[in-house]
C-alpha positions in Angstrom: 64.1 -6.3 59.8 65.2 -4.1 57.0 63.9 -7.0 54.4 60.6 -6.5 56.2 60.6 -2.9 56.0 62.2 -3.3 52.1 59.2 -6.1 51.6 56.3 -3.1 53.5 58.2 -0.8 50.8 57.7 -3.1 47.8 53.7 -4.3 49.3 52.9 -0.2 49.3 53.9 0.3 46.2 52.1 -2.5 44.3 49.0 -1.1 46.3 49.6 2.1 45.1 49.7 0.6 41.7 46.6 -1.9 42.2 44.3 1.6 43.3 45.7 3.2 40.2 44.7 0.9 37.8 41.6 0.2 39.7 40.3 3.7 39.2 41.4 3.6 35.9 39.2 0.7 35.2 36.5 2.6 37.2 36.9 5.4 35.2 36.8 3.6 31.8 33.8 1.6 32.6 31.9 4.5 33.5 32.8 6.2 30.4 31.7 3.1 28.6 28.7 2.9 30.5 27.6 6.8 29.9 28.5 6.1 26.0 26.1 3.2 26.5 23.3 5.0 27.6 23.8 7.6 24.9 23.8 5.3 22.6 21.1 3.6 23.8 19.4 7.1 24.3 20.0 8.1 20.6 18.7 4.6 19.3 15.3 5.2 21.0 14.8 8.4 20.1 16.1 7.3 16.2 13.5 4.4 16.2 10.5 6.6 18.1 11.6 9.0 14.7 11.0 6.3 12.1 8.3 5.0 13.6 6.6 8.1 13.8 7.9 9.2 10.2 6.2 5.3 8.9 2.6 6.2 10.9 2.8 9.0 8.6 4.0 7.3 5.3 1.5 4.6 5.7 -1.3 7.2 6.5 -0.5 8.8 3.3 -0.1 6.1 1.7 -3.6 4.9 3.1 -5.4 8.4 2.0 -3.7 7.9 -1.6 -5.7 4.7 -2.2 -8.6 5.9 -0.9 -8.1 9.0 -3.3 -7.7 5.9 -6.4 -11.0 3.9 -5.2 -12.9 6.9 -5.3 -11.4 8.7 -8.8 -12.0 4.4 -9.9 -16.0 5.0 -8.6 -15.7 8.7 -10.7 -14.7 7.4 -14.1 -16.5 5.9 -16.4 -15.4 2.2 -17.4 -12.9 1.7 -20.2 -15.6 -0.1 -22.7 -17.7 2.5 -22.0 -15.4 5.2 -23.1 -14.8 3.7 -26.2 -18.4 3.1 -26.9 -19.3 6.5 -25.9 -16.5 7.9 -28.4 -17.4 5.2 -30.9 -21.2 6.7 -30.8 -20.1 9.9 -31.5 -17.9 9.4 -34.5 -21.4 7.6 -36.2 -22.7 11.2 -35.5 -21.0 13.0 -37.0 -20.7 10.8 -40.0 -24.4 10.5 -40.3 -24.9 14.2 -39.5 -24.7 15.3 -43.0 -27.1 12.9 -44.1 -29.6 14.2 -41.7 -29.1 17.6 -41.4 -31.7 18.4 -44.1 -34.3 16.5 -42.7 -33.5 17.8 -38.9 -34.0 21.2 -40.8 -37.4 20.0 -42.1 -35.8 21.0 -45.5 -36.1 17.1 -46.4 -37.7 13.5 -46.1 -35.9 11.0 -44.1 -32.7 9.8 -46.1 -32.9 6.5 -48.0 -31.9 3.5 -45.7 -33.4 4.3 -42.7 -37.3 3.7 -41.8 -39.7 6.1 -40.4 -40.6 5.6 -36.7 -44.2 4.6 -35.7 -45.3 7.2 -33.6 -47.2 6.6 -30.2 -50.5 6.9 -31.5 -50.2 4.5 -34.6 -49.4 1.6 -31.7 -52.1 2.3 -29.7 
């Protein structure tokens, strides 16, 4: 009887052990669990961020190169530019030549023809 009662002994404690392991493990996986959903938690909330903070890149981005295409439309072409700055530079080195003349001071200077005027082509 007593190795019964020495075995009932022995059977309660290793029960006593088994529940306090078990809620040991209970307590550990829901620690793990609640980290888990933190996680999880601060994961969605990082990637709703970043995709928020790209919308707004990309529609920046979008109003820059609308910004370009239209300042393209505004300015004038390169070869035009240097035709433009070309034209001017004949100018002002023909200027002096004409300045008389433009003054009515002078004839036209030698090297260049007189115009026809409306009424000689008529």
């Amino acid at each position: 009887m007593s190795s019964y009662l020495a075995q009932e002994v022995h059977l309660a404690r290793r029960h006593e052990e088994i529940l306090s392991q078990r809620s040991e493990l209970l307590q550990q996986m829901e620690t793990y669990l609640g980290d888990k959903k933190t996680k999880k938690t601060w994961q969605t909330q990082a990637a709703d961020a970043a995709h928020k903070r790209n919308a707004a890149l990309l529609n920046d981005i979008e109003a820059a190169g609308k910004k370009l295409q239209e300042r393209v439309y505004l300015l004038p072409h390169p070869d035009t530019v240097k035709l433009e700055t070309l034209y001017w530079a004949s100018i002002k080195e023909s200027l002096p030549k004409w300045e008389q003349f433009l003054l009515g001071r002078a004839e036209v200077p030698i090297g260049f023809k007189k115009m026809k005027t409306a009424n000689q082509n008529v």
